[in-house]
DRENSEFI-257867 format. One record per residue (C-alpha): residue number from 1; residue in one letter; x, y, z. Coordinates in pm, whole numbers. Example, Ala and Ser with C-alpha at 12.3 -4.5 7.8 and 13.67 -1.06 7.14 Angstrom:
residues 2
<resi->1, resn->A, east->1230, north->-450, up->780>
<resi->2, resn->S, east->1367, north->-106, up->714>
END
This chain:
residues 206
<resi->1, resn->X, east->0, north->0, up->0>
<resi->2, resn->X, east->97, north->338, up->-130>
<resi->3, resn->X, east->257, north->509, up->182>
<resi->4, resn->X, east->-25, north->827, up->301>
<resi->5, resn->X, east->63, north->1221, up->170>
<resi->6, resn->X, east->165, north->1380, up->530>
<resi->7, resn->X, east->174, north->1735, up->597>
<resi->8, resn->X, east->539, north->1720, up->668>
<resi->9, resn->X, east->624, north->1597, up->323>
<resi->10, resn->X, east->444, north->1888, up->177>
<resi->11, resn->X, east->602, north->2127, up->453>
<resi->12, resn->X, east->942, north->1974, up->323>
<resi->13, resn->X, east->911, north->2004, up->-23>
<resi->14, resn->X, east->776, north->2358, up->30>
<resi->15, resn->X, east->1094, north->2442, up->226>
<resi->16, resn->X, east->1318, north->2300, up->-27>
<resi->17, resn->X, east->1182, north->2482, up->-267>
<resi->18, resn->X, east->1190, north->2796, up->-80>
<resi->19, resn->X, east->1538, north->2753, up->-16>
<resi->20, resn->X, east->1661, north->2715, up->-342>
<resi->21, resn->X, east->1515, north->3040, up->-495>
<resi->22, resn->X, east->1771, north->3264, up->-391>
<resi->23, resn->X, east->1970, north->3146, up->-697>
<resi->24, resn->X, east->1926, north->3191, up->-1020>
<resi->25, resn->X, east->1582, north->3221, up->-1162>
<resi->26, resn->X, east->1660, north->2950, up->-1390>
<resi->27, resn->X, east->1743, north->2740, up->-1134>
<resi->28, resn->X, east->1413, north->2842, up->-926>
<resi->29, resn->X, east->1141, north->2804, up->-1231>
<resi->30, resn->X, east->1294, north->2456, up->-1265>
<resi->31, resn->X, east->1272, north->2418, up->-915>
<resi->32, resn->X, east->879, north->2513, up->-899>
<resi->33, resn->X, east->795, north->2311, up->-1221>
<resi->34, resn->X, east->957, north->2011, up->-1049>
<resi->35, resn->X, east->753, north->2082, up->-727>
<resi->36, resn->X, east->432, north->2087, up->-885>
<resi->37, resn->X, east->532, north->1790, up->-1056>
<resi->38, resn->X, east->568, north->1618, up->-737>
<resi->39, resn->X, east->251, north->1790, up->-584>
<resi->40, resn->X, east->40, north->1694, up->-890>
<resi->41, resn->X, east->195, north->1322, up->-876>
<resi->42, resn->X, east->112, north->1354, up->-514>
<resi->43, resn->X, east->-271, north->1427, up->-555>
<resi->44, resn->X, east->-317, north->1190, up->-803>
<resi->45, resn->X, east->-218, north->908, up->-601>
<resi->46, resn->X, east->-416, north->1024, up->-301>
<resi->47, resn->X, east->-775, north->1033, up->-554>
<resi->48, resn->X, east->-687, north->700, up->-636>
<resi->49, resn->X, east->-644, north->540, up->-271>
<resi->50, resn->X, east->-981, north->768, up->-195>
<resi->51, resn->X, east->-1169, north->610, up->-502>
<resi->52, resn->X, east->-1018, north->293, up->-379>
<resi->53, resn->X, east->-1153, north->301, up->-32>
<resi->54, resn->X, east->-1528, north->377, up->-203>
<resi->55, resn->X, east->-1538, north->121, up->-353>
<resi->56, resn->X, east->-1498, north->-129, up->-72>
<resi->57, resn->X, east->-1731, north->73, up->130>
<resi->58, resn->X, east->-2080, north->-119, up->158>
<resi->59, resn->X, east->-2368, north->-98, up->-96>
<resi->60, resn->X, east->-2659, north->153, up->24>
<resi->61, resn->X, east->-2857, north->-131, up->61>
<resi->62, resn->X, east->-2668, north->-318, up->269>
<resi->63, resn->X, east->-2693, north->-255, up->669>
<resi->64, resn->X, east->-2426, north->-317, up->897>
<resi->65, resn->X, east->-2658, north->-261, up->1214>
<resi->66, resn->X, east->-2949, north->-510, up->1167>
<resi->67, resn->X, east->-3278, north->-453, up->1338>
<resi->68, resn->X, east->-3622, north->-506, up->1319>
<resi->69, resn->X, east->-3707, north->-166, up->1132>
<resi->70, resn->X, east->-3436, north->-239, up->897>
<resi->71, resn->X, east->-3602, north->-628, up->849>
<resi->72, resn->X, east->-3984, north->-446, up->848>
<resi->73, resn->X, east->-3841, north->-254, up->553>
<resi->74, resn->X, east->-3610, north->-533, up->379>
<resi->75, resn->X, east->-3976, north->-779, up->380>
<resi->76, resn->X, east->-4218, north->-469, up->219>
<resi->77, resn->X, east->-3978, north->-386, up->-38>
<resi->78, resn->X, east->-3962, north->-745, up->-118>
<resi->79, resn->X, east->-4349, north->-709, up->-186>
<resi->80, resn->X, east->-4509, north->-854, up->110>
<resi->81, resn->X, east->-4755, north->-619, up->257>
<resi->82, resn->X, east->-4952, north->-613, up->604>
<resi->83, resn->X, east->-4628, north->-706, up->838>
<resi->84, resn->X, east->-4722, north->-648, up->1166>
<resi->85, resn->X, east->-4507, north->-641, up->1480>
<resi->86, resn->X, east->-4604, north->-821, up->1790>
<resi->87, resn->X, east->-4561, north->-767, up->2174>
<resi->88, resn->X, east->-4267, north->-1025, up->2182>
<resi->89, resn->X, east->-4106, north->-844, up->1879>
<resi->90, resn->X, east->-4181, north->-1076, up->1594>
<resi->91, resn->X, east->-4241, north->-923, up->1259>
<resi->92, resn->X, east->-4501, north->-1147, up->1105>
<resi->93, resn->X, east->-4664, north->-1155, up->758>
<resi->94, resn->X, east->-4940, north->-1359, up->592>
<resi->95, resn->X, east->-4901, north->-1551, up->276>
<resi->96, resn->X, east->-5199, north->-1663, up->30>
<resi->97, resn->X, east->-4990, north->-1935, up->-150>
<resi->98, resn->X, east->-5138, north->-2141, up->-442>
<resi->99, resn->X, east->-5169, north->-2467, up->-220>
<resi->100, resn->X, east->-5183, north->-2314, up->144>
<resi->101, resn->X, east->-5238, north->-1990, up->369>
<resi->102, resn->X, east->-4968, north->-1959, up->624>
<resi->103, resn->X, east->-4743, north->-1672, up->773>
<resi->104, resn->X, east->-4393, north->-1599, up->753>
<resi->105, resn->X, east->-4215, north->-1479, up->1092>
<resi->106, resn->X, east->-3874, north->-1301, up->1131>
<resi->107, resn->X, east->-3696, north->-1268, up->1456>
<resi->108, resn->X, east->-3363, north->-1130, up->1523>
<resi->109, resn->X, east->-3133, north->-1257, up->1784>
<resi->110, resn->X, east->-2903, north->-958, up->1862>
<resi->111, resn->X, east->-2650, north->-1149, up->2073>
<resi->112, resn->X, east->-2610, north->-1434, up->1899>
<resi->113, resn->X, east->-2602, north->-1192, up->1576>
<resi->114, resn->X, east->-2906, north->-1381, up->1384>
<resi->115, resn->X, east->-3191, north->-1339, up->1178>
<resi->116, resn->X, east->-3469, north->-1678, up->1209>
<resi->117, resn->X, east->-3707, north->-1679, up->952>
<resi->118, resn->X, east->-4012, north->-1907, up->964>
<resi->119, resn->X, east->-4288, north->-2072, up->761>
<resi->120, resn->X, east->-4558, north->-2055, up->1093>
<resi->121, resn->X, east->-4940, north->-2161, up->1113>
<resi->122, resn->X, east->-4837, north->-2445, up->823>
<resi->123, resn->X, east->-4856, north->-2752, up->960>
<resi->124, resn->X, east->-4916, north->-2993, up->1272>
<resi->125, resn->X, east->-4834, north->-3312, up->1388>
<resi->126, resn->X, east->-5166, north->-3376, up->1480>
<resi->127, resn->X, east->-5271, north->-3301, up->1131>
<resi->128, resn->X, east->-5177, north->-3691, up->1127>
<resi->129, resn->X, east->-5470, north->-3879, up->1053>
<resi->130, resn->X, east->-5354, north->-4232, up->1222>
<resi->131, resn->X, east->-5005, north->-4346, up->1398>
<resi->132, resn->X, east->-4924, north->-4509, up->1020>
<resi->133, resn->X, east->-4968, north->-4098, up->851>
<resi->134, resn->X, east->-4804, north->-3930, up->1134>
<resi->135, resn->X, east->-4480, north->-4218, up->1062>
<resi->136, resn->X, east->-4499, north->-4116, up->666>
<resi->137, resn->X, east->-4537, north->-3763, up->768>
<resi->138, resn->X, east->-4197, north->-3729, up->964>
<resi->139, resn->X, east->-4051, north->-3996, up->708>
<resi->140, resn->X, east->-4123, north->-3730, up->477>
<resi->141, resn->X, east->-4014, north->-3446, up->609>
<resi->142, resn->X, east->-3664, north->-3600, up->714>
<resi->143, resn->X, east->-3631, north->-3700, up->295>
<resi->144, resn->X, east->-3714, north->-3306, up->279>
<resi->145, resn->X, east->-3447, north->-3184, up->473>
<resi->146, resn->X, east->-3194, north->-3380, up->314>
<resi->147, resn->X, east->-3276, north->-3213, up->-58>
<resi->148, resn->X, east->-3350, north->-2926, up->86>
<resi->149, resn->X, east->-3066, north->-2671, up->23>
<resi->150, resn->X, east->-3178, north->-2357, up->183>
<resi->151, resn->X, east->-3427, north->-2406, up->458>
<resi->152, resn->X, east->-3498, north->-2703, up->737>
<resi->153, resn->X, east->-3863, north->-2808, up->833>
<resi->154, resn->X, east->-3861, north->-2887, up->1176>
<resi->155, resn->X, east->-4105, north->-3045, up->1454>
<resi->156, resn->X, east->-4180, north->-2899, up->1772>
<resi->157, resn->X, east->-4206, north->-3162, up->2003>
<resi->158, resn->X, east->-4390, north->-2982, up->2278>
<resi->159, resn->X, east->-4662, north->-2821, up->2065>
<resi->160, resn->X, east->-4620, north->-3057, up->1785>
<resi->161, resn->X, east->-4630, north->-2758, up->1488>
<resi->162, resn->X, east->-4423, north->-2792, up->1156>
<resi->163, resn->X, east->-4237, north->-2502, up->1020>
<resi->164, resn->X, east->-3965, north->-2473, up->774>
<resi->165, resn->X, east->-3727, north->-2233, up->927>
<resi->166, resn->X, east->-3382, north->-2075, up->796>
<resi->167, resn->X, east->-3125, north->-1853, up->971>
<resi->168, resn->X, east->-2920, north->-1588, up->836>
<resi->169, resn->X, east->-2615, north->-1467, up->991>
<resi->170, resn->X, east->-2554, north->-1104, up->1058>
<resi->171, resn->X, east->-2177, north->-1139, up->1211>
<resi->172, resn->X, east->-2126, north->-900, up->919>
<resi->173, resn->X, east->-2448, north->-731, up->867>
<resi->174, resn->X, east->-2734, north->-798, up->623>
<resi->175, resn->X, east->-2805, north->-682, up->229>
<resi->176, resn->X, east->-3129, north->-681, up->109>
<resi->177, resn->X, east->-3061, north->-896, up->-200>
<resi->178, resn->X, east->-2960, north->-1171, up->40>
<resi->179, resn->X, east->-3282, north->-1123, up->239>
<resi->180, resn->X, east->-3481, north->-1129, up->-30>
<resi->181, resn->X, east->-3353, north->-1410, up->-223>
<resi->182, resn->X, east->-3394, north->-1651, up->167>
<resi->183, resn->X, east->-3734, north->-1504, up->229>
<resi->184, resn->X, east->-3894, north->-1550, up->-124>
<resi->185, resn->X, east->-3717, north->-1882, up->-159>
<resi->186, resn->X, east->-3856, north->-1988, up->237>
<resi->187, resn->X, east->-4233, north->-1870, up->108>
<resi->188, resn->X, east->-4195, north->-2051, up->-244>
<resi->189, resn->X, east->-4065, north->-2368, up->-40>
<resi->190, resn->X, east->-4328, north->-2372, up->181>
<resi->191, resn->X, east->-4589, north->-2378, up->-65>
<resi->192, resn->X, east->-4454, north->-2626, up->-317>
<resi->193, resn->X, east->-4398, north->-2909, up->-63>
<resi->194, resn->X, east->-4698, north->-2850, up->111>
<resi->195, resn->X, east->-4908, north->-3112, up->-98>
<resi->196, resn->X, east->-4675, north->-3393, up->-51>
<resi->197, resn->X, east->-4639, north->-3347, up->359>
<resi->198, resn->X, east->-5055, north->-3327, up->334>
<resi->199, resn->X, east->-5051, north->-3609, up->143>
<resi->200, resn->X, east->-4834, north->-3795, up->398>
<resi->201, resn->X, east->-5003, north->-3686, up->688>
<resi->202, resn->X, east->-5351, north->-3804, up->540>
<resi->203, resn->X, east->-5185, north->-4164, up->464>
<resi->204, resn->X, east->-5167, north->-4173, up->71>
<resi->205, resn->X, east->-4834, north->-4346, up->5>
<resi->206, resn->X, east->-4602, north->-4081, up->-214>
END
């Protein structure tokens, strides 16, 4: 890396210059042309190391201090509309897929520097109709996860509710493109596979 312009390199290229013009005025024009040489040189090199560092500096859409306005705004300019913010700070948002009405949840874990984003109010255990659909259900959904390459669906085992979940880590902040290209593909997800866990979990064989 190009060492930085200092004032006291200026300050001493100033002085030598200003020493020198007591001679001959030869002498001193060829003094100041080489001066401004170096001065111009100088300049040039410090636009380039500033044009440098902008263009490592982050995009405007890109935040480096992730929070739940910044996610609020990140999900409506990805198009979904009606996000509403609970008491427990949960942005959630309804989606009217082709095969099934659910919501989509977003929750931001500040320590632990992570965004969780959920397909909720999808599925339940329960939805099972006999022991024999509730095995082909979770047979299914472990063959899901293992294609799956973005995205996990996951069993509560207390409440016994489905969701397909992915996390996105923020260590180094968050840009929309990569929030929009997890939440759309979470939502699109959802409602593909939806048929084929029904399907299981109402006993037809896939």
């Amino acid at each position: 890396m190009r060492p930085p312009i200092t004032t006291r390199s200026l300050l001493a290229s100033s002085l030598l210059a200003s020493s020198l013009l007591t001679g001959s005025g030869c002498a001193s024009r060829r003094l100041l042309r080489l001066e401004n040489q170096v001065l111009s040189s100088e300049l040039e090199r410090a636009h380039t190391d500033l044009e440098g560092c902008h263009s490592q500096a982050p995009p405007s859409d890109f935040a480096t201090d992730v929070t739940l306005d910044v996610i609020a705004s990140y999900l409506e300019r990805a198009g979904f509309q009606g996000v509403e913010r609970t008491e427990n700070d949960l942005l959630v948002v309804t989606i009217d897929g082709s095969n099934t009405r659910f919501k989509i949840s977003a929750q931001l874990f500040q320590r632990e520097a992570v965004l969780y984003l959920a397909a909720t109010d999808y599925l339940r255990l329960e939805d099972a109709t006999s022991s024999r659909s509730m095995v082909l259900l979770l047979t299914q959904l472990a063959a899901l996860n293992y294609d799956l390459l973005l995205g996990k669906f996951q069993l509560n085992p207390r409440t016994g509710e489905i969701t397909l979940s992915v996390e996105l880590n923020l260590d180094d902040g968050l840009g929309y493109k990569t929030f929009e290209a997890a939440s759309h593909h979470l939502v699109r997800t959802a409602d593909e596979r939806y048929p084929e866990l029904a399907r299981a979990a109402g006993g037809d064989e896939l």
